[in-house]
C-alpha positions as CSV (number, residue, x, y, z in Angstrom):
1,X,25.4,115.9,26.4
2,X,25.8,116.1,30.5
3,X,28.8,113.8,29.8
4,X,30.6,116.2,27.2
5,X,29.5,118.7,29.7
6,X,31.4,117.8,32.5
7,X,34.3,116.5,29.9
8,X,34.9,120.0,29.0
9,X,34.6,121.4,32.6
10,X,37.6,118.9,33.5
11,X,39.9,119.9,30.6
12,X,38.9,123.5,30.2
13,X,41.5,124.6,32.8
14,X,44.1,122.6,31.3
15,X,43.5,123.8,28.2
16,X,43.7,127.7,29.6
17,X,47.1,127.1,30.7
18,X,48.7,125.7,28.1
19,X,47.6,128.6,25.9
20,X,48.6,131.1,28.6
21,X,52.0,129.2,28.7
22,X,52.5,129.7,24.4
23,X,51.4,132.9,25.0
24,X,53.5,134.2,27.4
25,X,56.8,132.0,26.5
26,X,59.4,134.4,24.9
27,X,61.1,132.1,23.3
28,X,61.1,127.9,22.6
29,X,63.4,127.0,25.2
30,X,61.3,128.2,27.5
31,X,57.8,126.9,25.9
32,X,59.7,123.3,26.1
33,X,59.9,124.0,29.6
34,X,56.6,125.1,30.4
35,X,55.1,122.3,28.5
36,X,57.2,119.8,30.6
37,X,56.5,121.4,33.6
38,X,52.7,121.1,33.6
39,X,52.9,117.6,32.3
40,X,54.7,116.6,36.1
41,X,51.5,114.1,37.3
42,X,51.5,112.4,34.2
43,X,54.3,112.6,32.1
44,X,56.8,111.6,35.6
45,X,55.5,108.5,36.1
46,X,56.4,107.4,32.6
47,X,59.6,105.4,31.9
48,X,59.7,107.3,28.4
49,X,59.9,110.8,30.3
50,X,62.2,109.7,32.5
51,X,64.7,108.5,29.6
52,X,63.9,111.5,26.9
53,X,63.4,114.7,29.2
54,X,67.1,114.4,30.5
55,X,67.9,114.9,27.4
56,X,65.9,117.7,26.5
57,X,66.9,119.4,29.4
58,X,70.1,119.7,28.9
59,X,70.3,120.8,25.3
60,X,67.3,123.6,27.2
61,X,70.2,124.2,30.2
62,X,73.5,124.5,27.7
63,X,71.3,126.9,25.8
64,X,70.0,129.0,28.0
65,X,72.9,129.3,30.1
66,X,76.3,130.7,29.2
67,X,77.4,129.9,32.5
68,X,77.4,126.0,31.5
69,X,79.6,124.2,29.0
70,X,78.5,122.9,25.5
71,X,79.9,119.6,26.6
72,X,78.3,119.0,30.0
73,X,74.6,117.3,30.2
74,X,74.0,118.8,33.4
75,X,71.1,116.7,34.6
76,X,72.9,113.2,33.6
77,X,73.4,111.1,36.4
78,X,76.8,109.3,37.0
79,X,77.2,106.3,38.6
80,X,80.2,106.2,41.3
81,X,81.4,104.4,44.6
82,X,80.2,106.8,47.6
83,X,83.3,105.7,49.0
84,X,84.9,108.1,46.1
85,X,83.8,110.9,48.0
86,X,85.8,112.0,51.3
87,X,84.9,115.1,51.5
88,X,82.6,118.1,51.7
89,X,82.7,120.7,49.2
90,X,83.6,124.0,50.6
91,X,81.1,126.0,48.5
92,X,79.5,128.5,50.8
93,X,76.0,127.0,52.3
94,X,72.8,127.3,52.5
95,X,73.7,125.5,48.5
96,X,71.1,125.6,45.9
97,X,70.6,122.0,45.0
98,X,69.2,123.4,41.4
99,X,72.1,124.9,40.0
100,X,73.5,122.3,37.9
101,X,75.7,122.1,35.2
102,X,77.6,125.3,36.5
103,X,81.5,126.2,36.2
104,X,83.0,128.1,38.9
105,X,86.6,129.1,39.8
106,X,88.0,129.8,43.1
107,X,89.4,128.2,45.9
108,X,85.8,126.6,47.2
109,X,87.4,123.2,46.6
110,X,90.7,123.3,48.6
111,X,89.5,125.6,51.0
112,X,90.1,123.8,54.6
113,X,86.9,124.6,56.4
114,X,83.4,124.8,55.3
115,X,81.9,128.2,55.5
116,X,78.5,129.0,56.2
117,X,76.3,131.6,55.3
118,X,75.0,134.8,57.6
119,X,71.9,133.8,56.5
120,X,71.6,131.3,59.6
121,X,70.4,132.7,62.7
122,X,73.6,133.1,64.9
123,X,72.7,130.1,67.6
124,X,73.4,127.8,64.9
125,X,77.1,128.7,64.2
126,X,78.1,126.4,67.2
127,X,75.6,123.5,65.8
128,X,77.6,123.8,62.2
129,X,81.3,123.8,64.2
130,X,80.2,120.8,66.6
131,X,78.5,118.7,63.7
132,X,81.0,119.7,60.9
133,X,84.6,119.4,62.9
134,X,86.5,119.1,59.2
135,X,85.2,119.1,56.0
136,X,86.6,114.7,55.7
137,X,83.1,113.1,55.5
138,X,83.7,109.9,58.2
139,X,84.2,113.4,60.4
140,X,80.8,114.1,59.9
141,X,78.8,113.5,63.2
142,X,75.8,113.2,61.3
143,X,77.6,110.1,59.7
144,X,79.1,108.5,62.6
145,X,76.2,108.7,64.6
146,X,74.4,106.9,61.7
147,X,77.6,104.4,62.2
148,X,77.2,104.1,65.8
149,X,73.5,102.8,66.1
150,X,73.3,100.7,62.6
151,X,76.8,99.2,62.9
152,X,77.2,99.1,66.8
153,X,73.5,98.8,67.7
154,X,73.7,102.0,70.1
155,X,70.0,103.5,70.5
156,X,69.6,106.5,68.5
157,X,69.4,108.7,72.2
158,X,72.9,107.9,73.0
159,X,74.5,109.2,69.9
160,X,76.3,112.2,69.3
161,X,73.9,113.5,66.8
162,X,70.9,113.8,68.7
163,X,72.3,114.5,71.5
164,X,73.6,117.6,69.8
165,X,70.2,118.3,68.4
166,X,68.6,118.1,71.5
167,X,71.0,120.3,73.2
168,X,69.8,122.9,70.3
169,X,66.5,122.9,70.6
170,X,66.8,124.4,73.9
171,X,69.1,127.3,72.6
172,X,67.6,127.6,69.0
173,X,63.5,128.1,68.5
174,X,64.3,127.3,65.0
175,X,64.3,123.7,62.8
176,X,67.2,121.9,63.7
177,X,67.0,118.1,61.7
178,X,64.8,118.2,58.7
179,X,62.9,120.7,59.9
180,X,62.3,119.4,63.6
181,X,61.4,121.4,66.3
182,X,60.4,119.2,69.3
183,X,62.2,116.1,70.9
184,X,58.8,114.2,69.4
185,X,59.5,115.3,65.9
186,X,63.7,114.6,66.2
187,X,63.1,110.9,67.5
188,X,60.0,110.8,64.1
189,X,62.6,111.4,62.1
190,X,65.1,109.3,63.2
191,X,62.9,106.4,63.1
192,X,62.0,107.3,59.5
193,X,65.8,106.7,58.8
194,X,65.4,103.3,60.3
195,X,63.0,102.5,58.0
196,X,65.2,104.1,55.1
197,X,68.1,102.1,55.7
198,X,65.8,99.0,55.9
199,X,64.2,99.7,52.7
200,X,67.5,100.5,50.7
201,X,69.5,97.4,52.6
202,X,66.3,95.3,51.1
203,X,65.6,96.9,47.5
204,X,69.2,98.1,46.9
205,X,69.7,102.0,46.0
206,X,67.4,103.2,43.5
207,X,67.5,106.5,41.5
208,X,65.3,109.1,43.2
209,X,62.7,109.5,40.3
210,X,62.0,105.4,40.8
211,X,61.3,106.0,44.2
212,X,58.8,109.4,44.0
213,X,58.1,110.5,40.5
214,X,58.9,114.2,40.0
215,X,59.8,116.3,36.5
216,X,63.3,118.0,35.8
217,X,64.9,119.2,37.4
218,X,62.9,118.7,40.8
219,X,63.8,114.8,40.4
220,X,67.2,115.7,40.3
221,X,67.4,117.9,43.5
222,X,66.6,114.8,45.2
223,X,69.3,113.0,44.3
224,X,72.5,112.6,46.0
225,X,74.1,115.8,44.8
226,X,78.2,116.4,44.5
227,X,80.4,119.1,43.1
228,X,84.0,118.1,41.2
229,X,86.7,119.6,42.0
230,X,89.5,120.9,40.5
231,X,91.7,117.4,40.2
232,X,88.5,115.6,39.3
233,X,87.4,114.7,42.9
234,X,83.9,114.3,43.9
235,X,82.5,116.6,47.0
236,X,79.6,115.6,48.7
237,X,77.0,118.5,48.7
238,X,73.6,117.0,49.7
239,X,71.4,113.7,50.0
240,X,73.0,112.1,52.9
241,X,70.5,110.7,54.3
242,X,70.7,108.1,51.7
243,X,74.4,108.6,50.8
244,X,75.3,107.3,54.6
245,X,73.5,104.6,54.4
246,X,74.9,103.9,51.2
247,X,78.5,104.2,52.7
248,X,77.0,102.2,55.7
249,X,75.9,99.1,54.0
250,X,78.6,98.7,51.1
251,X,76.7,100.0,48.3
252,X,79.6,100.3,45.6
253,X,77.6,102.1,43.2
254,X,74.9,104.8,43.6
255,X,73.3,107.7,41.5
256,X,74.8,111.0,41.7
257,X,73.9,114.7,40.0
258,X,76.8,117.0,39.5
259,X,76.0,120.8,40.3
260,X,79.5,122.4,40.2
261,X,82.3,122.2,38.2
262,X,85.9,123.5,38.8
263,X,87.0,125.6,35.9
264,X,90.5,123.7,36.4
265,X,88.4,120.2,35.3
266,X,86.8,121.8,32.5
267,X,90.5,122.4,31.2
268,X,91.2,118.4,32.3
269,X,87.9,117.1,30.5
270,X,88.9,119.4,27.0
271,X,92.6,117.0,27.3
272,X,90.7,114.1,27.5
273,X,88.5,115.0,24.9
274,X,91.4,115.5,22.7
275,X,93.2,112.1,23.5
276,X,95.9,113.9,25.7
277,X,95.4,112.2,28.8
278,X,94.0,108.4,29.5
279,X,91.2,108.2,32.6
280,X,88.5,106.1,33.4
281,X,86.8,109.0,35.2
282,X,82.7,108.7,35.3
283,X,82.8,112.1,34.2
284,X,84.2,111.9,30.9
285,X,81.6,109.2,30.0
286,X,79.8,111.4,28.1
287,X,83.1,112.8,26.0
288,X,84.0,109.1,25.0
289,X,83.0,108.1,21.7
């Protein structure tokens, strides 16, 4: 009895929930994503989640959405040489890194600096212009200071990077790398990358949800994230922490999730689908036959 006792206790709350979710769902798309949504400790850790629930989530994202396309699966990963992607895209940061599957027209893919929003506190608008000189990627201080101590062996205190971080934290009180805010907490963090590049240079680049089990779409924000623009090239977004590293080693194929579409592709994926134009583009894997 004192067993089914405490049995009840344990489940009782879990029990609570999932009626309050059926309850308070309006409609099944969003029950199906309650349901998967509690299940995160358990269900993430199981290869059959991790192969079924992309595919429930993006019939549940094309359908509640009209923003994205019946023919995208938005949380699909493609597979793709990082050294396809040259450039940042021009999208307007701070960038959701949730917001996938969307189709958005505009100039945010030729635009010929990165723009950033007034959201940051005004200090930081030199940090952005002297860590983002163009929008080319091998620009990107952040990059070539990773290039500079793994490549060239220089000690993480003489690159450009934290050297620009620690000029910061003198003129900013705010986060500057990941959230650091001391000179302890930048050289933490840099010695975490050391033993990121080691781990990925030993086990190879593995899909975020391998590494720390999460649900959808949380898995996916972890993931090296890109936008497509209009003439079908990739635009780094996020993730590069990992996508360096990538670059850095020779990796020749890594993970990516796509957030943004140009409305121009869309137009360029419909001609493929129709057997107009020939391409061997990773993102019209899921339009071939």
């Amino acid at each position: 009895m004192e067993d089914h006792r405490n049995l009840y206790y344990a489940l009782s709350p879990m029990f609570t929930k999932i009626w309050g979710f059926m309850t308070s769902a309006r409609n099944i798309p969003n029950l199906t994503i309650r349901l998967f949504e509690y299940s995160e400790d358990l269900a993430a850790h199981s290869t059959v989640y991790n192969d079924i629930s992309p595919k429930v989530y993006n019939v549940i994202r094309r359908i509640g959405s009209e923003r994205c396309d019946q023919s995208i699966k938005p949380y699909k990963l493609l597979y793709i040489d990082p050294e396809e992607v040259s450039e940042f895209t021009r999208r307007r940061r701070p960038i959701s890194r949730t917001g996938f599957g969307v189709i958005k027209g505009g100039d945010w893919d030729i635009r010929n600096k990165q723009q950033f929003g007034t959201s940051y506190p005004e200090p930081m608008e030199e940090y952005f212009n002297q860590v983002y000189p163009s929008t080319e990627y091998n620009d990107y201080v952040f990059y070539k200071s990773l290039e500079k101590h793994f490549i060239e062996g220089v000690e993480w205190k003489n690159t450009e990077y934290i050297e620009i971080c620690l000029h910061h934290l003198d003129k900013y009180s705010g986060p500057i790398w990941h959230g650091c805010k001391t000179e302890n907490e930048i050289y933490e963090r840099a010695s975490y990358v050391d033993e990121l590049y080691d781990k990925i240079k030993s086990d190879g680049f593995k899909p975020y949800h391998e590494l720390e089990p999460k649900r959808l779409p949380k898995s996916r924000a972890n993931e090296v994230t890109v936008d497509i623009g209009r003439n079908g090239d990739f635009l780094f977004v996020d993730g590069r922490h990992r996508f360096s590293i990538a670059r850095l080693i020779g990796i020749d194929r890594i993970p990516v999730a796509v957030l943004v579409r140009h409305e121009k592709w869309m137009e360029t994926r419909k001609q493929y689908k129709k057997g107009e134009i020939k391409s061997d583009h990773p993102d019209f894997e899921a339009l071939r036959p």
